[in-house]
Kinemage of the C-alpha trace (Angstrom):
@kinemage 1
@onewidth
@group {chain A} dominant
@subgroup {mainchain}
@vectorlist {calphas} color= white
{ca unk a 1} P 11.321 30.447 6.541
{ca unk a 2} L 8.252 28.238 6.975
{ca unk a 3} L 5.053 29.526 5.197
{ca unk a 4} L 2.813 31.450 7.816
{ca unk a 5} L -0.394 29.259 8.327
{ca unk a 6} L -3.600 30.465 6.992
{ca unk a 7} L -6.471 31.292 9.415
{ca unk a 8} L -8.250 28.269 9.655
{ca unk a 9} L -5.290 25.997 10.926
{ca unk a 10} L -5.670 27.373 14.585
{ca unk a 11} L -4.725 25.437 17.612
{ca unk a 12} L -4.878 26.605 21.336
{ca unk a 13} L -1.749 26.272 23.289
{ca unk a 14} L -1.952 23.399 25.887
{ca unk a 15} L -2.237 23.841 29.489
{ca unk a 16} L -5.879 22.116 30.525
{ca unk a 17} L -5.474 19.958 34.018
{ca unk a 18} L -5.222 16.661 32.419
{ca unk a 19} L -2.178 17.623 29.909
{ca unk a 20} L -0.427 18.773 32.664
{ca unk a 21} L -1.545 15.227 34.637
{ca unk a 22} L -0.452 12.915 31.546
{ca unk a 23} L 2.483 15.214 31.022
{ca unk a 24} L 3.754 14.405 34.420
{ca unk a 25} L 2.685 10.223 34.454
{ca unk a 26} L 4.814 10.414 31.223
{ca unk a 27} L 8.085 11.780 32.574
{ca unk a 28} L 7.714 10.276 35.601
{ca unk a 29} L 7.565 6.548 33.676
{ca unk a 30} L 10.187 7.484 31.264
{ca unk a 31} L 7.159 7.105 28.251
{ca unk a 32} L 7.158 8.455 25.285
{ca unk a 33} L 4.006 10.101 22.768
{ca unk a 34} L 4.392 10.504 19.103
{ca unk a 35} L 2.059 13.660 19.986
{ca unk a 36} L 5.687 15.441 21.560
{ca unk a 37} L 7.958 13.811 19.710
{ca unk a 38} L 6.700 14.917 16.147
{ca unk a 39} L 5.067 18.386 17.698
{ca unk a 40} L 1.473 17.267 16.627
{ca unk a 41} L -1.064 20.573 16.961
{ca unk a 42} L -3.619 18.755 18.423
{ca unk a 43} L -1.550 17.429 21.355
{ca unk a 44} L -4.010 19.831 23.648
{ca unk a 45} L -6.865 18.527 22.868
{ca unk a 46} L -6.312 14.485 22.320
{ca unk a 47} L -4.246 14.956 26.069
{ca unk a 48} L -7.180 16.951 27.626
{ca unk a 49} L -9.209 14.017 26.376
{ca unk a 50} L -7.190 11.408 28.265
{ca unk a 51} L -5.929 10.199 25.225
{ca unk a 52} L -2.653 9.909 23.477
{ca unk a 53} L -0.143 7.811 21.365
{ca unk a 54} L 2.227 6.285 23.121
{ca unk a 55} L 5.833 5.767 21.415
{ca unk a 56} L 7.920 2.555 22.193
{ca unk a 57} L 11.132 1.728 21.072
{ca unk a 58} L 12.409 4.709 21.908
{ca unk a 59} L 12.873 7.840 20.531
{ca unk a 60} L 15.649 7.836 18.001
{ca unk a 61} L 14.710 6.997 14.492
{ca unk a 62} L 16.898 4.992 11.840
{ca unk a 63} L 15.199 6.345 8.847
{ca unk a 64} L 14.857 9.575 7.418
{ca unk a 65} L 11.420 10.668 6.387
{ca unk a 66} L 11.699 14.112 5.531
{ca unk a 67} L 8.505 15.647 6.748
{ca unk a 68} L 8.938 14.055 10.395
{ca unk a 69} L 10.341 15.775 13.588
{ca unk a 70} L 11.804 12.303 15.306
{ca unk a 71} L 15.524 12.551 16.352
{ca unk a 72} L 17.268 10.278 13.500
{ca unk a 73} L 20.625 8.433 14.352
{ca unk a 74} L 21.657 5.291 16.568
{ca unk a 75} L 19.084 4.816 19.016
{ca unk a 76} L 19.284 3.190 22.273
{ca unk a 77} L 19.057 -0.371 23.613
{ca unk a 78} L 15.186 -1.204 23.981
{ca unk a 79} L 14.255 -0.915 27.427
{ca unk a 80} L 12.340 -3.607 28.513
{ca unk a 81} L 10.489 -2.481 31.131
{ca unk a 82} L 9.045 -0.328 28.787
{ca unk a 83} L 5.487 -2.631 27.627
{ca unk a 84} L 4.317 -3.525 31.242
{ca unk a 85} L 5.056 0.214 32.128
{ca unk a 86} L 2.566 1.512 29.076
{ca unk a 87} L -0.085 -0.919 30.395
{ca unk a 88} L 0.061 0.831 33.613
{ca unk a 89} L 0.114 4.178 32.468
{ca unk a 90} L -2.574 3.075 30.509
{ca unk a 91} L -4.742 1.830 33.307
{ca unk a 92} L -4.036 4.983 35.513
{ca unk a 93} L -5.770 6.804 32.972
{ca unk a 94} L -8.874 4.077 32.524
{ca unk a 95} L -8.565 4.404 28.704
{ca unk a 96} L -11.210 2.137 26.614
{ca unk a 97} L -8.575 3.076 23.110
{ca unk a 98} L -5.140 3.307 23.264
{ca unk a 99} L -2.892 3.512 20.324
{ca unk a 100} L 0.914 2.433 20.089
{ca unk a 101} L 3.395 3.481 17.885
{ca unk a 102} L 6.699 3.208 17.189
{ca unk a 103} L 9.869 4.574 15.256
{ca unk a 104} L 11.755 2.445 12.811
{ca unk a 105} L 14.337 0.392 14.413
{ca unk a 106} L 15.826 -1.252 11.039
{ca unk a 107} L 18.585 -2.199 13.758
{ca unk a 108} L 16.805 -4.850 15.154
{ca unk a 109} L 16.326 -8.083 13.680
{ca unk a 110} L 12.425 -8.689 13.947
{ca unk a 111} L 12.395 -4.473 13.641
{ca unk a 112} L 11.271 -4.569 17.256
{ca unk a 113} L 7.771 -6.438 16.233
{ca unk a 114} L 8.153 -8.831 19.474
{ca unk a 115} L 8.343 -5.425 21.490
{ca unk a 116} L 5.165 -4.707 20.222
{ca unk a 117} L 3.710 -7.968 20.801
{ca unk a 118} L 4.854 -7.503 24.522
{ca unk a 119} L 3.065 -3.806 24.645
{ca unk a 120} L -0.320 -5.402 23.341
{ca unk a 121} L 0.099 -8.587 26.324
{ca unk a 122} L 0.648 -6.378 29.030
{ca unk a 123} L -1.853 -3.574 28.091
{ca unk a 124} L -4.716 -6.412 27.729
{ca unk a 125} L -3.429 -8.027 30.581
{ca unk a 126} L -4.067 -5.085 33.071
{ca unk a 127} L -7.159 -3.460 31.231
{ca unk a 128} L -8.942 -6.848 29.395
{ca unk a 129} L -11.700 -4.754 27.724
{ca unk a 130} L -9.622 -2.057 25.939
{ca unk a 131} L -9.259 -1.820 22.103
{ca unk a 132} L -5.538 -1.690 21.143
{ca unk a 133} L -4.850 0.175 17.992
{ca unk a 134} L -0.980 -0.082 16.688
{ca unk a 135} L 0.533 2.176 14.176
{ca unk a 136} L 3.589 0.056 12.845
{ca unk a 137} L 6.181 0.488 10.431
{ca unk a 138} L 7.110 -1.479 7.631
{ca unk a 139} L 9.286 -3.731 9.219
{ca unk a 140} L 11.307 -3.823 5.866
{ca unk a 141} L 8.859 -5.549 4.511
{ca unk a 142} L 8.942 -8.709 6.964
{ca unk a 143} L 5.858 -10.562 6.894
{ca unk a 144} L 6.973 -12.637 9.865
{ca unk a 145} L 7.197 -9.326 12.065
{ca unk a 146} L 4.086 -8.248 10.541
{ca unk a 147} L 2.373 -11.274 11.547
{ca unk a 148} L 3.916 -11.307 15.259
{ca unk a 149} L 1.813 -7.587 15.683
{ca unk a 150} L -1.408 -8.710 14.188
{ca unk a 151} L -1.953 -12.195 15.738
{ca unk a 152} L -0.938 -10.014 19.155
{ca unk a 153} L -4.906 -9.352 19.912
{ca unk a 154} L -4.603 -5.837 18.176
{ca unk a 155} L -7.983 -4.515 17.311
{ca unk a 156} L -6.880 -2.091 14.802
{ca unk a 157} L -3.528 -2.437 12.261
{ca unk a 158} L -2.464 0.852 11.364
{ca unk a 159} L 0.300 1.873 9.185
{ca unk a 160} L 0.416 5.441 7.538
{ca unk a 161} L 1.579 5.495 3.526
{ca unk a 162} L 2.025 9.256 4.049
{ca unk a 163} L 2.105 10.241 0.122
{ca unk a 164} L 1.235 9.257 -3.028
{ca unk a 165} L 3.522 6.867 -5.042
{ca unk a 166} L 4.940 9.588 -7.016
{ca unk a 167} L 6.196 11.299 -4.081
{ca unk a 168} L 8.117 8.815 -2.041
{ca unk a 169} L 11.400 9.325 -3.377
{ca unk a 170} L 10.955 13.157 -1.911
{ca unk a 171} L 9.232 12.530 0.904
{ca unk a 172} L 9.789 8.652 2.259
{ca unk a 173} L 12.855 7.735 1.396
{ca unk a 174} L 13.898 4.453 2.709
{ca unk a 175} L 10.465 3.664 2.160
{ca unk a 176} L 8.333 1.960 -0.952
{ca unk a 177} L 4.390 2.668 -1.510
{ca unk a 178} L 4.546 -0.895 -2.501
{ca unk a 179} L 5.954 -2.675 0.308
{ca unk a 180} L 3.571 -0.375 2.751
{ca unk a 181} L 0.383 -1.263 0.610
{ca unk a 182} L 1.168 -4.771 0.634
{ca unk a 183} L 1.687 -4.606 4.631
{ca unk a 184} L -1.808 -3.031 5.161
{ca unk a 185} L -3.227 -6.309 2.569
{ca unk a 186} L -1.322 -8.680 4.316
{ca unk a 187} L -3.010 -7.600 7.790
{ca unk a 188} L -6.116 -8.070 6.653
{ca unk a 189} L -5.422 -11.383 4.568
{ca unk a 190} L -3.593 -12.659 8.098
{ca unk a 191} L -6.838 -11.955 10.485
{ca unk a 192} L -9.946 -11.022 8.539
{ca unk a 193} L -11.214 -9.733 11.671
{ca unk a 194} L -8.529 -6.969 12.111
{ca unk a 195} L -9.508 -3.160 11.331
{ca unk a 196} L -6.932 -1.873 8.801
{ca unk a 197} L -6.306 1.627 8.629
{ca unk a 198} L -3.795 4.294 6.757
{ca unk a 199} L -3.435 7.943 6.725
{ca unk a 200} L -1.566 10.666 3.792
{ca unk a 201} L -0.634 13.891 4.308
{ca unk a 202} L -1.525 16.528 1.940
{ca unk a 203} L 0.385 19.663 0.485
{ca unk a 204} L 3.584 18.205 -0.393
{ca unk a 205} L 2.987 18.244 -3.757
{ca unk a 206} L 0.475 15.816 -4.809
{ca unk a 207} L -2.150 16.352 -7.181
{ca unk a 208} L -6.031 15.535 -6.604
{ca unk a 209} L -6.275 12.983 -9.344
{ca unk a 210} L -3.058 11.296 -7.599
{ca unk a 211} L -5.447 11.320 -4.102
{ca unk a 212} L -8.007 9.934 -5.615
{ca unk a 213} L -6.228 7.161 -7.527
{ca unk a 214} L -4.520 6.212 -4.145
{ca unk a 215} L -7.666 6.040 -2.205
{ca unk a 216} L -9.295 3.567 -4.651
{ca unk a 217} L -5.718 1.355 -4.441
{ca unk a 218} L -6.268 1.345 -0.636
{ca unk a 219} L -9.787 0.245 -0.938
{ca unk a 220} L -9.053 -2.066 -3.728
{ca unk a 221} L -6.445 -3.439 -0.927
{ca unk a 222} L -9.307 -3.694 2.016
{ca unk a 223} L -8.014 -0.856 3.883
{ca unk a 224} L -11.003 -0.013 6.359
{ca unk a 225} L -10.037 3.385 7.495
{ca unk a 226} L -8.354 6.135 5.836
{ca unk a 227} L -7.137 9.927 7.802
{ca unk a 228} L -6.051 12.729 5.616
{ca unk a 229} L -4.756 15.517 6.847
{ca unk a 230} L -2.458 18.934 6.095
{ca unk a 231} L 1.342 18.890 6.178
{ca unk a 232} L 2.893 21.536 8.466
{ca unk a 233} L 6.674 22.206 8.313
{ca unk a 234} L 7.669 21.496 11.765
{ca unk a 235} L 10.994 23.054 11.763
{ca unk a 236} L 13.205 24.754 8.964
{ca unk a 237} L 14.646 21.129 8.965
{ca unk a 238} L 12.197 19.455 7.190
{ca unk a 239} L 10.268 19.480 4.074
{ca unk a 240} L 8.812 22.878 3.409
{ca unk a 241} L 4.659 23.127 2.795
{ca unk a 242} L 3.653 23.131 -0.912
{ca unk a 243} L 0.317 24.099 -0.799
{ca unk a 244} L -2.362 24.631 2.105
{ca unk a 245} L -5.737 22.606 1.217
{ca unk a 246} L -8.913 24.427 2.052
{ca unk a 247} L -11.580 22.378 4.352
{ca unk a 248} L -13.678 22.726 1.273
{ca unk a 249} L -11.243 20.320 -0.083
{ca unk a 250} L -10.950 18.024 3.102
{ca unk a 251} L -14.949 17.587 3.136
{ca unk a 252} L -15.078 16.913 -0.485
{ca unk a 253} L -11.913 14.399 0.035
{ca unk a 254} L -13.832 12.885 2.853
{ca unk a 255} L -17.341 12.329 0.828
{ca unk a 256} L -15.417 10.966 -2.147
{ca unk a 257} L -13.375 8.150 -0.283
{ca unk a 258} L -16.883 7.473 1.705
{ca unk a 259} L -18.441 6.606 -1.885
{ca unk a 260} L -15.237 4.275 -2.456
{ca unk a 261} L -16.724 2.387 0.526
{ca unk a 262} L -14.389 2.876 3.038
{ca unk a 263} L -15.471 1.597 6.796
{ca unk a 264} L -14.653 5.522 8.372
{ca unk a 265} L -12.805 8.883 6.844
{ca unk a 266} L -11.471 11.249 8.757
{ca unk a 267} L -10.644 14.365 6.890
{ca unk a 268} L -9.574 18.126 7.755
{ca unk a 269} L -7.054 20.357 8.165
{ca unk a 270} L -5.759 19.402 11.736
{ca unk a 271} L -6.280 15.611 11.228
{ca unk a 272} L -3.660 13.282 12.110
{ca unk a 273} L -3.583 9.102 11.907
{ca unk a 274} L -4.721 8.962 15.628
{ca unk a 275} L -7.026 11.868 15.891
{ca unk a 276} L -10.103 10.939 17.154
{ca unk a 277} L -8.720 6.927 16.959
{ca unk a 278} L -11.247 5.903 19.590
{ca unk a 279} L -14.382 7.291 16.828
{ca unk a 280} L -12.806 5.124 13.956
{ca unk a 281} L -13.999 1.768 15.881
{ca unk a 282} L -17.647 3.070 16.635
């Protein structure tokens, strides 16, 4: 059974006027949000903001990250009405940061990078003075793909390592700390000007010394912004929780990456790679 939370990792249930307005938009444009789709706790208050994550490429993944919610299988041909309909969603709701994210589609043969590409033109195209953060996969490691997302007018690159090194095998596999590193480096070696940003999880078994060293690779790297946040179990499906870290922790986390000289750390129990996006640019 998953572990009962402990007091401090408290959420109210959603419900608030513009959920239920976004909630509605959504279904009637056939979009998708990362915030359903892997059951984030702070769906509430990001959607009662007017804010949330938009997931293209459907919602079907091809890998099989063992801490994540997202249906895995054979997904479904891309839709391509789905970029111009994002920008309009987007514009309905007169957002000045939207972030765009995606599942891995190893199927396709750019790993749907040009899809992206297409989300970015129309969303600029119908609201020219909104920041555009994406939160990409690895592509496989494609530098090509990479490039077609971050010369797309993106303002920030996001792409989450999740874990430490040691840990990928358990929780990422499919994945390489390597090949995800050297996408967030590339990004910044291909546009100087683009934001970089990463987020880990924490309780699945990593150690603080194994944090630490991480968050000085990342930096070493020229990652601008780093999120770290608690694991929670989302079903009995996926990885169990290891260890619940205090806020104590968090804040001490957070004023030790600031001293590595990172741009902006976000840091707490509830924190996720988009929470509080649009504060990461200020």
């Amino acid at each position: 059974m998953p572990r009962r939370h402990p007091d401090w990792i408290k959420v109210r249930p959603p419900g608030n006027p513009n959920y239920l307005r976004l909630k509605r938009i959504l279904r009637e444009k056939n979009l998708h949000t990362v915030c359903e789709e892997a059951r984030c706790p702070n769906i509430g208050e990001c959607w009662g903001h007017n804010t949330a994550t938009f997931l293209i490429l459907g919602d079907t993944c091809t890998r099989g990250c063992r801490f994540c919610a997202i249906d895995k299988g054979k997904p479904l041909a891309l839709d391509p009405e789905e970029p111009r309909n994002v920008a309009l969603v987007v514009k309905d709701l007169g957002l000045d940061h939207i972030v765009v994210t995606s599942v891995n589609r190893d199927d396709l043969s750019d790993g749907g990078s040009n899809h992206f590409a297409k989300t970015v033109f129309w969303i600029k195209a119908l609201n020219p003075a909104i920041r555009v953060e994406v939160l990409i996969p690895d592509f496989k490691g494609d530098l090509k793909a990479l490039e077609t997302v971050v010369q797309a007018g993106v303002h920030v690159l996001n792409h989450n390592i999740e874990t430490v090194p040691r840990l990928y095998g358990k929780v990422r596999p499919g994945h390489t700390y390597a090949c995800s590193v050297n996408i967030l480096k590339t990004a910044k070696e291909m546009r100087r000007d683009v934001l970089t940003k990463t987020g880990m999880m924490l309780g699945v078994g990593e150690t603080r010394d194994e944090v630490m060293t991480t968050l000085r690779d990342l930096r070493a790297n020229d990652v601008d912004i780093v999120t770290l946040g608690q694991y929670l179990q989302p079903s009995t499906r996926q990885l169990p929780v290891e260890r619940y870290v205090t806020p104590a922790e968090f804040q001490e986390f957070k004023q030790d990456a600031e001293k590595l000289g990172f741009r902006h750390v976000e840091s707490g129990p509830l924190v996720r790679s988009s929470y509080h996006a649009w504060s990461h640019v200020s």
